[in-house]
MIDOSE-1310 file (N, C-alpha, C; in nm, 2 decimals, decimal comma, always signed):
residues 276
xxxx	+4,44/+0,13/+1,39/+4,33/+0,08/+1,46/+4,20/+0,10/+1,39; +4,13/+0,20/+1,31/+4,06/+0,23/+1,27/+4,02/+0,17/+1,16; +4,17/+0,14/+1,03/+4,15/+0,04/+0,97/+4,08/-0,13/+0,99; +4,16/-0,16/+1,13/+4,16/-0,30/+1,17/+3,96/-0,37/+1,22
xxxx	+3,94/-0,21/+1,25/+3,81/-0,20/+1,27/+3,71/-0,17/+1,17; +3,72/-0,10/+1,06/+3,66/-0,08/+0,93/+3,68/-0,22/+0,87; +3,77/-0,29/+0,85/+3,78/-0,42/+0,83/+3,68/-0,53/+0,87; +3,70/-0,47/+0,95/+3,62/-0,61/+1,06/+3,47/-0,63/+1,02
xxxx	+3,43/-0,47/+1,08/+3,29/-0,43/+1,04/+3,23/-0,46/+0,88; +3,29/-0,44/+0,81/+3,26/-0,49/+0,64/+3,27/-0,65/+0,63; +3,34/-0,72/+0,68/+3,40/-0,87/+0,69/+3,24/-0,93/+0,70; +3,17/-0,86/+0,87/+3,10/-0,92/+0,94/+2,97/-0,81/+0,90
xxxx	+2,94/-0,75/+0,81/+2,82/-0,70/+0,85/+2,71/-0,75/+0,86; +2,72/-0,84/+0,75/+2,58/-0,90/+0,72/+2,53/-0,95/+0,86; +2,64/-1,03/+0,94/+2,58/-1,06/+1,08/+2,52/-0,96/+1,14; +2,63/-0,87/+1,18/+2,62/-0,74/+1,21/+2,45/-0,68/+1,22
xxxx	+2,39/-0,63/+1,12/+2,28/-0,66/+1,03/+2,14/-0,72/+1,10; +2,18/-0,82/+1,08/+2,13/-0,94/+1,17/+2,05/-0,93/+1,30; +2,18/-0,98/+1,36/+2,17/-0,94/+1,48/+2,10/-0,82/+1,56; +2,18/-0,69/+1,52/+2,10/-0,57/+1,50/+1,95/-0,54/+1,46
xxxx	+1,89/-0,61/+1,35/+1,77/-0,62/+1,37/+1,68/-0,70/+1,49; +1,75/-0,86/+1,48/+1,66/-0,92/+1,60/+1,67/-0,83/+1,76; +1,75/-0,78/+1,76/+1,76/-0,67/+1,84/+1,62/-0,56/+1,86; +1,62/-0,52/+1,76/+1,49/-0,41/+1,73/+1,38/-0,47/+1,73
xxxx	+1,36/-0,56/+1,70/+1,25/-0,63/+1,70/+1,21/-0,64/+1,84; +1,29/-0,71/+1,96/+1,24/-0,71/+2,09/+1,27/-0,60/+2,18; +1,25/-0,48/+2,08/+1,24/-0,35/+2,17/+1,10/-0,34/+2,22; +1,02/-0,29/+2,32/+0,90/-0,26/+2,39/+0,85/-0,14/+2,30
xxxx	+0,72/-0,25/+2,21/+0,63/-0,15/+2,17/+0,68/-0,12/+1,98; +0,75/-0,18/+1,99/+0,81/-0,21/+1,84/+0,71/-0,26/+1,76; +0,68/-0,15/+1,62/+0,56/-0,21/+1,53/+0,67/-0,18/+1,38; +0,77/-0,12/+1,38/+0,79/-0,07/+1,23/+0,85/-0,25/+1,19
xxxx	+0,95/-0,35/+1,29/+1,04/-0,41/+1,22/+0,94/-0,57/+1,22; +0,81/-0,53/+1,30/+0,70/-0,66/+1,29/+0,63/-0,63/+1,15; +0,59/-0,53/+1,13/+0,46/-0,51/+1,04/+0,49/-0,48/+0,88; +0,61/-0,39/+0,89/+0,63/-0,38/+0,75/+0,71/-0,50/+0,70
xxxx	+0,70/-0,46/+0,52/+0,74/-0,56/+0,47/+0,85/-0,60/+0,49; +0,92/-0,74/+0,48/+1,07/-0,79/+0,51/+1,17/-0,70/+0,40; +1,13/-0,64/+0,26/+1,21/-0,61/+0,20/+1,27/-0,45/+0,21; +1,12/-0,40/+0,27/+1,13/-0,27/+0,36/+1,22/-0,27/+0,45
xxxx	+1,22/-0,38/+0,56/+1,29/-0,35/+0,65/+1,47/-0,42/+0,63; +1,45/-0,49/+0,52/+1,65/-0,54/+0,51/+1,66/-0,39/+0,46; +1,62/-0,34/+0,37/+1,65/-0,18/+0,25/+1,72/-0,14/+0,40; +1,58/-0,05/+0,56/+1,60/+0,05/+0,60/+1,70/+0,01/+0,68
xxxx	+1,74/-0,13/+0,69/+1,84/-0,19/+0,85/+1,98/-0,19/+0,75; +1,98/-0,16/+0,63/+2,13/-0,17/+0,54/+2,18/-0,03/+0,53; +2,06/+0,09/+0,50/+2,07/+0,17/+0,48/+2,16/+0,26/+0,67; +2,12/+0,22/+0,75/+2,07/+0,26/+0,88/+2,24/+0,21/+0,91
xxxx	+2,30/+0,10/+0,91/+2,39/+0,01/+0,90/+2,53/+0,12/+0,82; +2,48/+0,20/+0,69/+2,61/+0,24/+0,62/+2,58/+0,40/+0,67; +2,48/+0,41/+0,74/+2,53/+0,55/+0,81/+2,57/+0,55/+0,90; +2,58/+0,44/+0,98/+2,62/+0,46/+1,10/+2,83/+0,42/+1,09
xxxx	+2,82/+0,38/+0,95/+2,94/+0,34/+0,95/+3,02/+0,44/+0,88; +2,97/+0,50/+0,81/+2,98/+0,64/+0,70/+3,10/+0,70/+0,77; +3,11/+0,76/+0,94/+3,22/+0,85/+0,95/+3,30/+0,74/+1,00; +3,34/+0,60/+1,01/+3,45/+0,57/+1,11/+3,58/+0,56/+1,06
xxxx	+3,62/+0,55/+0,91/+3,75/+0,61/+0,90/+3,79/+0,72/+0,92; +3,91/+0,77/+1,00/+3,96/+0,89/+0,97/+3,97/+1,00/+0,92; +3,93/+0,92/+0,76/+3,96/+1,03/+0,69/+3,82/+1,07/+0,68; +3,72/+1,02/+0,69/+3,59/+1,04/+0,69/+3,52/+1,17/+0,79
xxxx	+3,40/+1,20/+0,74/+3,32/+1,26/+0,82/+3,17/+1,30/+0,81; +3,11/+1,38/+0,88/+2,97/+1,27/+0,89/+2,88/+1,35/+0,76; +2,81/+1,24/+0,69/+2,78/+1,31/+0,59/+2,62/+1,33/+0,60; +2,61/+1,49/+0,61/+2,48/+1,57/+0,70/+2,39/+1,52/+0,57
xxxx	+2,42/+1,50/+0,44/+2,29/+1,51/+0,31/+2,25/+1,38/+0,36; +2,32/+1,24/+0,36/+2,27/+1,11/+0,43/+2,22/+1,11/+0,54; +2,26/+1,16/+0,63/+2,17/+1,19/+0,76/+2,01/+1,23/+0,71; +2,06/+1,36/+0,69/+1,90/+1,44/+0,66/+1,81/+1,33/+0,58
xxxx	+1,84/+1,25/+0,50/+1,74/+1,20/+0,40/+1,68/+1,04/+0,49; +1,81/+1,01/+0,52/+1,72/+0,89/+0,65/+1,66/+0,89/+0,75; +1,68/+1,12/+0,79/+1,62/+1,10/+0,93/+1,44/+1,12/+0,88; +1,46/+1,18/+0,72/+1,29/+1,19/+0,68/+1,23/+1,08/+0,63
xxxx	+1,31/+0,94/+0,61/+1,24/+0,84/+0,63/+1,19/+0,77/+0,74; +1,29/+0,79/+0,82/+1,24/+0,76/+0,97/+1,14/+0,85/+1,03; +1,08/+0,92/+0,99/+1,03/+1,00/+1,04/+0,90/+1,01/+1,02; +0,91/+0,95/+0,88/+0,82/+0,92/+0,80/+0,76/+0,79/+0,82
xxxx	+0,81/+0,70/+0,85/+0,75/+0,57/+0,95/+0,75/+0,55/+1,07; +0,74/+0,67/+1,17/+0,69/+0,70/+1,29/+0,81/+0,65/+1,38; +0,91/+0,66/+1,38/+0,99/+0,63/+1,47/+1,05/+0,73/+1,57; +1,00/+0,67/+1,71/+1,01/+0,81/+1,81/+1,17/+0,82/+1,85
xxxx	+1,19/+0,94/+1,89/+1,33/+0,95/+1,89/+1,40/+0,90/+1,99; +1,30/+0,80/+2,10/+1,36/+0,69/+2,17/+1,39/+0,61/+2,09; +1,29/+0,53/+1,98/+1,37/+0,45/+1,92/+1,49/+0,44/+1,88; +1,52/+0,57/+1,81/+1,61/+0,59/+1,74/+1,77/+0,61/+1,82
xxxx	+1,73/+0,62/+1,94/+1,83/+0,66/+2,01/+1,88/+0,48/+2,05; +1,81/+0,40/+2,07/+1,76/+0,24/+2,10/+1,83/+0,20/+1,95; +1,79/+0,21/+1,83/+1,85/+0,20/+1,74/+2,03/+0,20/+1,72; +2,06/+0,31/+1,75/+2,22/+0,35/+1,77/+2,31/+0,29/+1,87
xxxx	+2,18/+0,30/+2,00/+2,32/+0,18/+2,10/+2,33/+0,00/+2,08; +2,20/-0,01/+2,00/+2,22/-0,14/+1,98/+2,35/-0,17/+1,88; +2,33/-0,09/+1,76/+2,38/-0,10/+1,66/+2,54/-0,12/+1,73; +2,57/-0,03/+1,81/+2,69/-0,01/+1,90/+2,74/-0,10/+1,94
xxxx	+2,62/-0,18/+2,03/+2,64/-0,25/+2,12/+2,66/-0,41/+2,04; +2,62/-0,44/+1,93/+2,61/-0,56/+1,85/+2,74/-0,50/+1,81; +2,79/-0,44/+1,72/+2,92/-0,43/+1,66/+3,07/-0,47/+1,79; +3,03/-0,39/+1,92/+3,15/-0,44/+2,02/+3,16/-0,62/+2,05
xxxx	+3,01/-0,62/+2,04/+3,03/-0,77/+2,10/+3,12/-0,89/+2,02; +3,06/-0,86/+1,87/+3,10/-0,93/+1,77/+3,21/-0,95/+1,74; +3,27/-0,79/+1,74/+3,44/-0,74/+1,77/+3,50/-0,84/+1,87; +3,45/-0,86/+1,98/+3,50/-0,91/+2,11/+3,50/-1,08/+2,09
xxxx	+3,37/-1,11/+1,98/+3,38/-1,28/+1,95/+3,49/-1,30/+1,88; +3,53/-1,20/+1,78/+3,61/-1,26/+1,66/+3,75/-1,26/+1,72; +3,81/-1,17/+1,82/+3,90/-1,15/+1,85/+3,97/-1,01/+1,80; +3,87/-0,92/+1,79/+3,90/-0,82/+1,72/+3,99/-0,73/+1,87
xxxx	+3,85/-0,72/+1,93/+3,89/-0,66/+2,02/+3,93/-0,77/+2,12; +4,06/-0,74/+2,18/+4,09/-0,80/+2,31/+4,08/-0,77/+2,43; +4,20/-0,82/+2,56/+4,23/-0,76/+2,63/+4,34/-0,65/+2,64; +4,43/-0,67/+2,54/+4,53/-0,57/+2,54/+4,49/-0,44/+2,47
xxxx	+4,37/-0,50/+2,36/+4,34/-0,32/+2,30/+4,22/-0,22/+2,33; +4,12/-0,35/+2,43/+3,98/-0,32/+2,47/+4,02/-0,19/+2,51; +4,12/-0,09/+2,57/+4,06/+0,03/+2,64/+4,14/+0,14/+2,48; +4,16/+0,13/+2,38/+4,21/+0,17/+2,27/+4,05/+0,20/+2,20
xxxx	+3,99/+0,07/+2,19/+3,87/+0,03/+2,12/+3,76/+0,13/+2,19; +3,78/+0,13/+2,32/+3,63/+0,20/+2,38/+3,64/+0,36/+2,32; +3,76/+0,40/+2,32/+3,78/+0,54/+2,30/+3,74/+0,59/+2,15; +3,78/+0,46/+2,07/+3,75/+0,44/+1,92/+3,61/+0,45/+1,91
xxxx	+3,51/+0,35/+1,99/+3,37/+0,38/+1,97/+3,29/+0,48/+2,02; +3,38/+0,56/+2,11/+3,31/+0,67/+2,17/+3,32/+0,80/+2,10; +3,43/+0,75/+2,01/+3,50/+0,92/+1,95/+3,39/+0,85/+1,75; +3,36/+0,77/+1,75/+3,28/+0,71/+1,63/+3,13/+0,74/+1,68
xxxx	+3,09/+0,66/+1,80/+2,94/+0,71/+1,81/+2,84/+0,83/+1,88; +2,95/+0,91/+1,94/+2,88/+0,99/+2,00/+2,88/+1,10/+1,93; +2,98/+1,16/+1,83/+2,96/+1,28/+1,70/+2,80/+1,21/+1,63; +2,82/+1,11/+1,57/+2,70/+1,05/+1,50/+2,59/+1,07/+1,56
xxxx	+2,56/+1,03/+1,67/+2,47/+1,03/+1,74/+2,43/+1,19/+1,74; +2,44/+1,23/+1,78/+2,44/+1,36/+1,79/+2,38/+1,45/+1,69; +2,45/+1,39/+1,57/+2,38/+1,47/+1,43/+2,27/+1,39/+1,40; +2,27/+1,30/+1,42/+2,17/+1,22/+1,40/+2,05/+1,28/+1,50
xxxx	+2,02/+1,29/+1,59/+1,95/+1,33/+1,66/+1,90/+1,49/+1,63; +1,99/+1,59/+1,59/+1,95/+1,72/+1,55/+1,94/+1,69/+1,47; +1,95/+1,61/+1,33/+1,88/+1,60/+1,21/+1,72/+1,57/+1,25; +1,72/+1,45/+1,32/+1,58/+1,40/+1,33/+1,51/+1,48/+1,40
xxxx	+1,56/+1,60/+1,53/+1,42/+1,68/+1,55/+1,42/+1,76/+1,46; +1,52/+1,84/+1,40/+1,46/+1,90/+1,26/+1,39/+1,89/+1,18; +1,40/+1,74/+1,14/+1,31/+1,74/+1,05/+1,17/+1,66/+1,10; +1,17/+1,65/+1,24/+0,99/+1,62/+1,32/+0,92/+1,76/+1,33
xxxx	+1,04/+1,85/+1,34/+0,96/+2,03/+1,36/+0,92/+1,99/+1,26; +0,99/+2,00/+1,11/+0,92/+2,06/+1,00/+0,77/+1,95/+0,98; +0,78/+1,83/+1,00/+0,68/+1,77/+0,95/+0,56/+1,77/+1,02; +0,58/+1,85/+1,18/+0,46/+1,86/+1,25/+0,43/+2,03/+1,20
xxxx	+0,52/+2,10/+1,19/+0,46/+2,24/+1,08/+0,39/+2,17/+0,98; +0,43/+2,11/+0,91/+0,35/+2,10/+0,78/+0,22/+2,02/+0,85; +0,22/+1,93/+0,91/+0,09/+1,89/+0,95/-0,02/+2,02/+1,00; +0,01/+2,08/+1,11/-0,05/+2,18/+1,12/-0,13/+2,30/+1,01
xxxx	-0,01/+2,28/+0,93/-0,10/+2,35/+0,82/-0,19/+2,31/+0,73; -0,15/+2,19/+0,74/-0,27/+2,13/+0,66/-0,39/+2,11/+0,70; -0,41/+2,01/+0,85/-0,47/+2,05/+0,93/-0,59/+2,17/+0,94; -0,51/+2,28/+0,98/-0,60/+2,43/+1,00/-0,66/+2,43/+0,86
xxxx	-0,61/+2,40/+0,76/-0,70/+2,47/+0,62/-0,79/+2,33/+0,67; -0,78/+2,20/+0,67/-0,87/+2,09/+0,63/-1,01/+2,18/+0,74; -0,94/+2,21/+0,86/-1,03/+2,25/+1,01/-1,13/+2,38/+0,94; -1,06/+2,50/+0,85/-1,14/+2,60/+0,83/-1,21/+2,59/+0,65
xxxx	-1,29/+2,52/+0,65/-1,31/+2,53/+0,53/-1,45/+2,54/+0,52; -1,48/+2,63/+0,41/-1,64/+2,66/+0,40/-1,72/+2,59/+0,32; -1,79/+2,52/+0,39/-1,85/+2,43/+0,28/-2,03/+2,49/+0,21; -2,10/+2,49/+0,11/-2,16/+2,50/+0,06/-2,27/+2,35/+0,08
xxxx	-2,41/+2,42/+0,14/-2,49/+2,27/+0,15/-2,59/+2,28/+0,11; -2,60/+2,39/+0,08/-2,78/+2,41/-0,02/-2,70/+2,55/-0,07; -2,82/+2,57/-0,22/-2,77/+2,72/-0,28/-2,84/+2,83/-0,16; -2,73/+2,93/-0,16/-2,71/+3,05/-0,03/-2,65/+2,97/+0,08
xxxx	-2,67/+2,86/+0,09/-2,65/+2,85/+0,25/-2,50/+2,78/+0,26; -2,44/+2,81/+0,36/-2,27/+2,73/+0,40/-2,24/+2,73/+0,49; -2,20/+2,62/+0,54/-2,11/+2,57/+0,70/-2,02/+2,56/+0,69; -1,95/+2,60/+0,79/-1,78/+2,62/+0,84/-1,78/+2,55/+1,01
xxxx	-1,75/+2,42/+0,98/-1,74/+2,35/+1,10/-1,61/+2,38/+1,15; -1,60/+2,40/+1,28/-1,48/+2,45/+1,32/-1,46/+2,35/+1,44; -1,33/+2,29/+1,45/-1,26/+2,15/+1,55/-1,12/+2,24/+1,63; -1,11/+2,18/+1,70/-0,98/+2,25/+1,82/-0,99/+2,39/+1,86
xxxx	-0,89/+2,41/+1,94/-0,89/+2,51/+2,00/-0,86/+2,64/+1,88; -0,91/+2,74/+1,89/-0,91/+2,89/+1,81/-0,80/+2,98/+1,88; -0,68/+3,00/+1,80/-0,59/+3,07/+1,84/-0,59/+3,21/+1,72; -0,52/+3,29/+1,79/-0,50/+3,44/+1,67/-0,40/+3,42/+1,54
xxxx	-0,38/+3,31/+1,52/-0,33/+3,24/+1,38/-0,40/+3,16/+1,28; -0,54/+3,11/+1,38/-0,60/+3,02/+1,31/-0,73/+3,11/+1,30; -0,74/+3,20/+1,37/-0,85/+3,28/+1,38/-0,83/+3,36/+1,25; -0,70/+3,39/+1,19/-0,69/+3,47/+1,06/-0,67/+3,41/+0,94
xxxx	-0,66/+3,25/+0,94/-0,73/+3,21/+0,90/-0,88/+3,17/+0,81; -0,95/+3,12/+0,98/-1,07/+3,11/+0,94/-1,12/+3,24/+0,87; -1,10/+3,40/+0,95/-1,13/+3,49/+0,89/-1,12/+3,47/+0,71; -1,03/+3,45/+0,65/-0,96/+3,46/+0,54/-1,06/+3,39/+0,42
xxxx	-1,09/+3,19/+0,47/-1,12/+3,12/+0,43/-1,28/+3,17/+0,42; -1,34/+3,21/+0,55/-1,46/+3,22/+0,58/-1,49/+3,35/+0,46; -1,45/+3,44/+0,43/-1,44/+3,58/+0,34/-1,45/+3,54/+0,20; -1,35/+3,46/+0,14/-1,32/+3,43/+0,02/-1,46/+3,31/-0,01
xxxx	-1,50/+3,22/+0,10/-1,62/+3,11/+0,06/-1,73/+3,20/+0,03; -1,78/+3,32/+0,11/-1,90/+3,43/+0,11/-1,91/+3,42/-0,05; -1,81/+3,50/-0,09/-1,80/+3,58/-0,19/-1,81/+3,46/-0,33; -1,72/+3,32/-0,30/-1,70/+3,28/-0,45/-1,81/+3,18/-0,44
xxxx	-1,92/+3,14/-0,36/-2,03/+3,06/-0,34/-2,13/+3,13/-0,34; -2,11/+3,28/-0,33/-2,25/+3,38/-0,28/-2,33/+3,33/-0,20; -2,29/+3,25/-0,06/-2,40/+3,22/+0,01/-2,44/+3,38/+0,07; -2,61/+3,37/+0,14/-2,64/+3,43/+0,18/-2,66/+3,42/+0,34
xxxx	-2,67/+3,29/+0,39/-2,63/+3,30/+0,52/-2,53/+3,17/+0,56; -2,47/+3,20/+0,64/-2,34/+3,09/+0,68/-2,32/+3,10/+0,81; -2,35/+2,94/+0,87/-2,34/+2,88/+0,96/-2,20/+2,86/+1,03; -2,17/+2,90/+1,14/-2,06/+2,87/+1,22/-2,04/+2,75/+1,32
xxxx	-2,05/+2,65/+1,30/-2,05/+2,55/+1,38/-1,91/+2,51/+1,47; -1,93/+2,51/+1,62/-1,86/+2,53/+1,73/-1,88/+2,38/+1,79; -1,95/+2,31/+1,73/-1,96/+2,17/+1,78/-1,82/+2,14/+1,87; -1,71/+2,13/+1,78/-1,58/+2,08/+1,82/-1,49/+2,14/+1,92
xxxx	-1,54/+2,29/+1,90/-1,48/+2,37/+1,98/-1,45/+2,32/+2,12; -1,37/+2,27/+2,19/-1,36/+2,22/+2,35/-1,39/+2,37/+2,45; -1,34/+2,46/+2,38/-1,34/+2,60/+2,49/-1,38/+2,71/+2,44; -1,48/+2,79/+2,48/-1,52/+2,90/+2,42/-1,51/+3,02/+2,54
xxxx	-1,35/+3,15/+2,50/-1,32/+3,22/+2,62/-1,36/+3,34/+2,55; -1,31/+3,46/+2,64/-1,30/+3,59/+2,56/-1,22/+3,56/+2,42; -1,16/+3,56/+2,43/-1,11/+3,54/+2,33/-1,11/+3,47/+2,17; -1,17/+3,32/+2,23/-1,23/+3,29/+2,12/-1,37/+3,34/+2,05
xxxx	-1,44/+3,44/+2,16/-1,54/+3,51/+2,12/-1,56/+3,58/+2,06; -1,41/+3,66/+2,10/-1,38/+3,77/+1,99/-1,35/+3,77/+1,89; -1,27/+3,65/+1,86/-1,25/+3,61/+1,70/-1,42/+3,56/+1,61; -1,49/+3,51/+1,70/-1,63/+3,46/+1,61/-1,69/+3,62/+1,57
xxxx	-1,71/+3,70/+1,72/-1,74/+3,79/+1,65/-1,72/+3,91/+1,52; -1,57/+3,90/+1,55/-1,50/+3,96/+1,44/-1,53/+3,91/+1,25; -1,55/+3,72/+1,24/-1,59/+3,68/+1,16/-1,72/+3,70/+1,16; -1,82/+3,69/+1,23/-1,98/+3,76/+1,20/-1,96/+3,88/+1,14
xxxx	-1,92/+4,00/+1,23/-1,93/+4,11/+1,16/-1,82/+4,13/+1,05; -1,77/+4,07/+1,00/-1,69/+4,05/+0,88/-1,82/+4,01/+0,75; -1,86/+3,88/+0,80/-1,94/+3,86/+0,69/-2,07/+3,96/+0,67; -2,09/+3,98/+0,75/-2,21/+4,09/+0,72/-2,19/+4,22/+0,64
xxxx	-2,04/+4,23/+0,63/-1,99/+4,29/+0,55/-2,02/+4,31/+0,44; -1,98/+4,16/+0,40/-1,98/+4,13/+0,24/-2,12/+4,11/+0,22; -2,23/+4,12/+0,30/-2,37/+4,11/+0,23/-2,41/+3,98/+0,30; -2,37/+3,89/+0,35/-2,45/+3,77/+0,39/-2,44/+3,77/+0,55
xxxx	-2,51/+3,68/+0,61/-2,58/+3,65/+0,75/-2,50/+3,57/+0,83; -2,49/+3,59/+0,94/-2,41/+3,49/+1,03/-2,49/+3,42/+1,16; -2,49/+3,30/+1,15/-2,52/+3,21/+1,26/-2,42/+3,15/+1,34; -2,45/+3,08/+1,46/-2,37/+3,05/+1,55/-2,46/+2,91/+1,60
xxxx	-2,36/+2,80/+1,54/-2,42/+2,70/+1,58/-2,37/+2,61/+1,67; -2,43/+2,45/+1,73/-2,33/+2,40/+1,81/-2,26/+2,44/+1,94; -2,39/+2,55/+1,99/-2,34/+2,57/+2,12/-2,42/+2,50/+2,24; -2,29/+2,40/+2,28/-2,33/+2,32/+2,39/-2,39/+2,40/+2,52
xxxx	-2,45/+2,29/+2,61/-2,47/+2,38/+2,76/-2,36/+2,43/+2,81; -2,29/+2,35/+2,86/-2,16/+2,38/+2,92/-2,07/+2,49/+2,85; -2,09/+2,50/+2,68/-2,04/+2,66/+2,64/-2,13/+2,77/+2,65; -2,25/+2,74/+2,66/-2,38/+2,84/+2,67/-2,37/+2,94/+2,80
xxxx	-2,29/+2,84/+2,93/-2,29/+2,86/+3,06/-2,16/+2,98/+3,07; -2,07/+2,92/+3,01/-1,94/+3,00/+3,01/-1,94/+3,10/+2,95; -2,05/+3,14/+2,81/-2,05/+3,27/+2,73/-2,16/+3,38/+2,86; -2,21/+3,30/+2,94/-2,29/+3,39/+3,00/-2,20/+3,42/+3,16
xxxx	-2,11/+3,34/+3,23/-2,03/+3,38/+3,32/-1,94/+3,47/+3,28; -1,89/+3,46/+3,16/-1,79/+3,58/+3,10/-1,83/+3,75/+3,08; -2,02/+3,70/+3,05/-2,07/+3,81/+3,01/-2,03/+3,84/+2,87; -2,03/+3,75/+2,76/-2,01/+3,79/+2,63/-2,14/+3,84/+2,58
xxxx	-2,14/+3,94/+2,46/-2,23/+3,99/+2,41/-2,29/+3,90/+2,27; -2,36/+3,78/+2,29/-2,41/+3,74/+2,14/-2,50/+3,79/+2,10; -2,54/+3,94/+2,12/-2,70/+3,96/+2,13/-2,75/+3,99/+1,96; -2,60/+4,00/+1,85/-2,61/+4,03/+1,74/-2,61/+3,94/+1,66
xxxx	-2,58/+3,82/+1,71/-2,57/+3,68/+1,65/-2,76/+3,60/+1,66; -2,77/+3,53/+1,53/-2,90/+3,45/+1,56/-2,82/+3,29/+1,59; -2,85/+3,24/+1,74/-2,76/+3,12/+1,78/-2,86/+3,01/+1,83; -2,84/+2,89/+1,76/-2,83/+2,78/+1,77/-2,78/+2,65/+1,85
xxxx	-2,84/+2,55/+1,87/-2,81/+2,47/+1,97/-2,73/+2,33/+1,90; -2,80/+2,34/+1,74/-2,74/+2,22/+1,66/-2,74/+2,28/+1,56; -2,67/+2,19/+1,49/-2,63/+2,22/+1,34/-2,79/+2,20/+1,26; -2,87/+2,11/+1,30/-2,97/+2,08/+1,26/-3,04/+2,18/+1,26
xxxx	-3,08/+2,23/+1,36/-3,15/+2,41/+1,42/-3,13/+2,51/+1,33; -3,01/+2,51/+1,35/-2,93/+2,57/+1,20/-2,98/+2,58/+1,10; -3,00/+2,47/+1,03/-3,02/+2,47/+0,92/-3,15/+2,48/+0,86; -3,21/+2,43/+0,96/-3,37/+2,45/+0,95/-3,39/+2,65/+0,94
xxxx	-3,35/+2,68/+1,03/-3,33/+2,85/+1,02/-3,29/+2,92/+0,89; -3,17/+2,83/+0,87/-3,09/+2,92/+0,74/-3,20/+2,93/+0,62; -3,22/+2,80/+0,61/-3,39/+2,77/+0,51/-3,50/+2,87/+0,52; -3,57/+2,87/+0,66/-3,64/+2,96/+0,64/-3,59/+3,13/+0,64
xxxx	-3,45/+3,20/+0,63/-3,41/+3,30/+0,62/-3,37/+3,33/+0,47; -3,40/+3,21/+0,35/-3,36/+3,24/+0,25/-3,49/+3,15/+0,18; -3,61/+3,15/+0,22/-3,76/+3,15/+0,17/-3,77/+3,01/+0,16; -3,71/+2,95/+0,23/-3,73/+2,77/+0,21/-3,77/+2,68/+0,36
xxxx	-3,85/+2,57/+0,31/-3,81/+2,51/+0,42/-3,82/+2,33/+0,38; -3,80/+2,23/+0,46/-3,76/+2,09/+0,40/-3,90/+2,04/+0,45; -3,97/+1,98/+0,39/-4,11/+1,87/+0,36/-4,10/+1,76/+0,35; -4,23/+1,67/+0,43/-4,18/+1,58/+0,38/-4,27/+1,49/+0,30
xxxx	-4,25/+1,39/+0,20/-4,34/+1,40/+0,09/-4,40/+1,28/+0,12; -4,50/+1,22/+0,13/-4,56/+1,10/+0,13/-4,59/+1,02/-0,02; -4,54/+0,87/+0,00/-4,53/+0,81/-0,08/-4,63/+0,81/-0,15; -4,65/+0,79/-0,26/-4,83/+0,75/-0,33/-4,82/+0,61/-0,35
């Protein structure tokens, strides 16, 4: 039986193929099999096509290194693991039908055949699916990391002075971190005062307080000044319902405020010069 069906499937793929794609294509919300190129998408629908066919001999079984490398292409052109799941019954569901035009499958073997496709696509499926969240964990870890360093980085904007604009929520991971980034910028820029900008920050709790504080009196450490910029009303209101202590911080309302400050704390300030 398995033979008669390994047969069939090779005989007919190209249709197979086919079909299968125009399939994908009128899935809801489908952008990979519209937008990318045609030669992109024959590659990934042939590719997609010999894994799914990879374990149905016998003697076969599912081969996890092919999995894993198609599930980080797919993964890699955004396909949500609905698709993917939409992907596999199609694929399924085109191969029975075709089976059933050619005369592959009849009436006398159809309940032979269902057992055949269930004992063929539901192992696959399966690995297929723990390959693909595995490797969505790993690629949203690595996003995140990248992320936090892009989020904590000290920039230098006049000599002494540097801003560390800070976006998302501040957790005790990212807060060590910033600590880390914010320490090493002091030292290898020698600014003398550096701006902490909270613009982005959505929430400022105990918590997040305590990590700013802990980076102020960190830098004071090393010899330079800490500001606190970017504090909205609506966080101004919440540092004072909590009862936080900024009374050691010199704080700001804009980045602009800021900076005008930082200038005059390191004997400067911005002019402006009229044309002659």
């Amino acid at each position: 039986m398995n033979k008669l069906m390994v047969e069939s499937i090779n005989e007919y793929m190209d249709e197979i193929i086919e079909r299968w794609t125009t399939r994908m294509k009128e899935e809801k919300g489908e952008r990979f099999f519209h937008f990318m190129p045609d030669h992109l998408v024959d590659k990934t629908s042939r590719e997609f096509a010999e894994l799914m066919t990879s374990n149905i001999r016998e003697t076969s079984s599912i081969d996890s290194d092919k999995i894993n490398e198609f599930t980080e292409k797919i993964v890699r052109f955004g396909w949500a693991i609905k698709f993917v799941n939409k992907a596999i019954d199609n694929f399924s569901n085109v191969v029975f039908e075709l089976l059933e035009e050619k005369d592959v499958i009849t009436d006398e073997n159809l309940r032979r055949f269902i057992v055949l496709f269930s004992s063929w696509i539901n192992p696959l499926r399966e690995s297929i699916i723990d390959a693909y969240s595995t490797e969505w964990e790993r690629t949203v870890s690595l996003q995140k990391i990248a992320l936090q360093e892009l989020s904590a980085s000290l920039i230098p904007v006049f000599e002494k002075i540097s801003v560390m604009p800070l976006v998302g929520t501040i957790d005790t991971e990212r807060a060590k971190l910033i600590m880390e980034n914010l320490l090493e910028g002091v030292v290898s820029q020698r600014a003398e005062v550096v701006l902490l900008d909270i613009t982005g920050v959505p929430v400022v709790d105990t918590m997040v307080a305590h990590h700013i504080i802990q980076a102020a009196d960190a830098v004071r450490l090393v010899g330079a000044k800490c500001m606190l910029v970017g504090i909205r009303p609506e966080i101004a209101q919440t540092i004072v319902a909590l009862g936080i202590n900024l009374n050691e911080f010199t704080t700001k309302s804009t980045l602009q405020r800021g900076m005008q400050a930082a200038l005059g704390m390191t004997n400067r300030e911005i002019v402006e010069v009229n044309g002659q």
